[in-house]
Each structure stands twice: as structure tokens, then as C-alpha cells.
C-alpha positions as CSV (number, residue, x, y, z in Angstrom):
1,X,52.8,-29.2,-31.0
2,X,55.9,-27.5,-29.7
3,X,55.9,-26.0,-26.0
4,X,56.6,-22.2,-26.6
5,X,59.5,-22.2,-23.7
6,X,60.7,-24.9,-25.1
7,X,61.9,-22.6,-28.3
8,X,63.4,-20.1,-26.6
9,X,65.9,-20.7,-23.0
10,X,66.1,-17.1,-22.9
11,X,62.7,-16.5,-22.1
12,X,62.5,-19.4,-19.7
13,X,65.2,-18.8,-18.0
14,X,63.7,-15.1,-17.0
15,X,60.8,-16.9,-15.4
16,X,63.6,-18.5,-13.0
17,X,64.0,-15.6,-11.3
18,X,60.9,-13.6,-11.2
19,X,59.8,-12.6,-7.7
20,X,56.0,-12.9,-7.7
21,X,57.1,-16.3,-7.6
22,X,59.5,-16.2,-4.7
23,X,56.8,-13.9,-2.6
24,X,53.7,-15.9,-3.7
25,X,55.6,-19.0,-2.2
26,X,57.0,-17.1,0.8
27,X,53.2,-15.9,1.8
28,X,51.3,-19.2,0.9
29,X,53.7,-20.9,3.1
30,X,53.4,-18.9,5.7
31,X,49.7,-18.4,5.5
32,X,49.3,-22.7,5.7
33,X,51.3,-22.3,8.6
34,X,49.7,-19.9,10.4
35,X,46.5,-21.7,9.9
36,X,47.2,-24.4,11.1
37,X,48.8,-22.5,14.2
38,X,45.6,-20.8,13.9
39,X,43.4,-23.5,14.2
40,X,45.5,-25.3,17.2
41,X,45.3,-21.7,19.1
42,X,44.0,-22.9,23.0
43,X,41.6,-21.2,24.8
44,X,45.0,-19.0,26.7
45,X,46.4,-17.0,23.3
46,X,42.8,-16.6,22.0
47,X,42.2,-14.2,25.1
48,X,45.4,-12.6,24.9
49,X,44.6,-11.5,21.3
50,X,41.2,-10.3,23.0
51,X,39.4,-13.1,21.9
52,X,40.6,-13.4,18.3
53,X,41.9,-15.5,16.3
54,X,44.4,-13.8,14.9
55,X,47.3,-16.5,13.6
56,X,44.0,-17.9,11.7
57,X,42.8,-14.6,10.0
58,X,46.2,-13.5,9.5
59,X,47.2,-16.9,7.9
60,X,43.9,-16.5,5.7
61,X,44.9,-13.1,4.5
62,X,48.5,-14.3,3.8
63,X,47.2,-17.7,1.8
64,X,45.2,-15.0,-0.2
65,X,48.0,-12.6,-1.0
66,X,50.4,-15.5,-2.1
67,X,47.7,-17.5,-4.0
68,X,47.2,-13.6,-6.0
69,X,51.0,-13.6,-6.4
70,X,51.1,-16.9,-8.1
71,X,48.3,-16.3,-10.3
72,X,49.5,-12.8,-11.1
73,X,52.7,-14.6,-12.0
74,X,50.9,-17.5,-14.2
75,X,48.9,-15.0,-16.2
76,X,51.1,-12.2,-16.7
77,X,54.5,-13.8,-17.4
78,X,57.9,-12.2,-17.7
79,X,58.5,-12.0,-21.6
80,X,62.1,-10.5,-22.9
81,X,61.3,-7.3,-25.0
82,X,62.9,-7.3,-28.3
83,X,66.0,-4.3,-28.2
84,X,65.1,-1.2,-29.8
85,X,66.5,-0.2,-33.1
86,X,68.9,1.9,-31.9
87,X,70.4,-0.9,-29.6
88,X,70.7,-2.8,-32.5
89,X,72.4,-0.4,-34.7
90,X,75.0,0.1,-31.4
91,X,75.3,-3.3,-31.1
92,X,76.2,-3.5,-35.4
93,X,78.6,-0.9,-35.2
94,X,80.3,-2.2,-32.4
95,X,80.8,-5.3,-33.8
96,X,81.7,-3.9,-36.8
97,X,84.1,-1.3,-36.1
């Protein structure tokens, strides 16, 4: 079986640059890194945030928002719409002219 990317470049190449990936990246990153900061907090920053946590629940809510990102991007792919008649005709008379 053939990969359906692998027919078309055009359509691949618009996945390149679609920014649900970009931001879902950016905010998982972030999020793993604030949880970790998160989790290493010491007893002083936990009570100036009044006794939160917050790199940790801030780093959770951005893991969540990037993970959503990525899947939004994995289900619902770019896909290059076909040009309307009209373009077409443009483009044929253009050419032809």
C-alpha cells in the first residue's frame, strides 16, 4: 500500500508549516518544564505563591493545551482545496491568451 503523502509533496509540504504544530510544541515544552520546576519548588516560592504550587498547575494546564494542539493537528490535518472553477478557467485563459 502506498502512503497517501507520499502521492502528493504538495499536500505534505503544507503540513510543514502548520502552526498547531509549532504552538503544541511550544506549550508541551514549556509545560514539562514547568513541572519539573514545579515539582523542585522549595518550601520559600511555595509561600510566596501563597502556598501554591503554581509552576506545577500551570505546567499541567500548559502540557494539556499543547498535547490538544498536537492532537487537533493529527486529526484534522491541513489538506490543499482543489481551485474553484472559475480559477481554473483564469488560469486557461491566461495561459492561453
Amino acid at each position: 500500500m502506498t502512503d497517501p503523502e507520499a502521492r502528493d509533496p504538495a499536500d505534505r509540504s503544507s503540513r510543514l508549516f502548520d502552526l498547531r504544530l509549532i504552538i503544541g510544541a511550544m506549550f508541551t515544552l514549556y509545560g514539562l518544564v514547568l513541572i519539573v520546576a514545579g515539582l523542585a519548588d522549595g518550601s520559600a516560592e511555595i509561600a510566596k505563591a501563597s502556598g501554591i504550587r503554581i509552576n506545577l498547575w500551570v505546567g499541567i494546564g500548559m502540557l494539556i493545551l499543547g498535547v490538544l494542539f498536537l492532537l487537533w493537528a493529527r486529526l484534522r490535518p491541513l489538506r490543499l482545496e482543489e481551485p474553484s472553477a472559475a480559477a481554473q478557467a483564469d488560469d486557461a485563459a491566461g495561459s492561453a491568451g
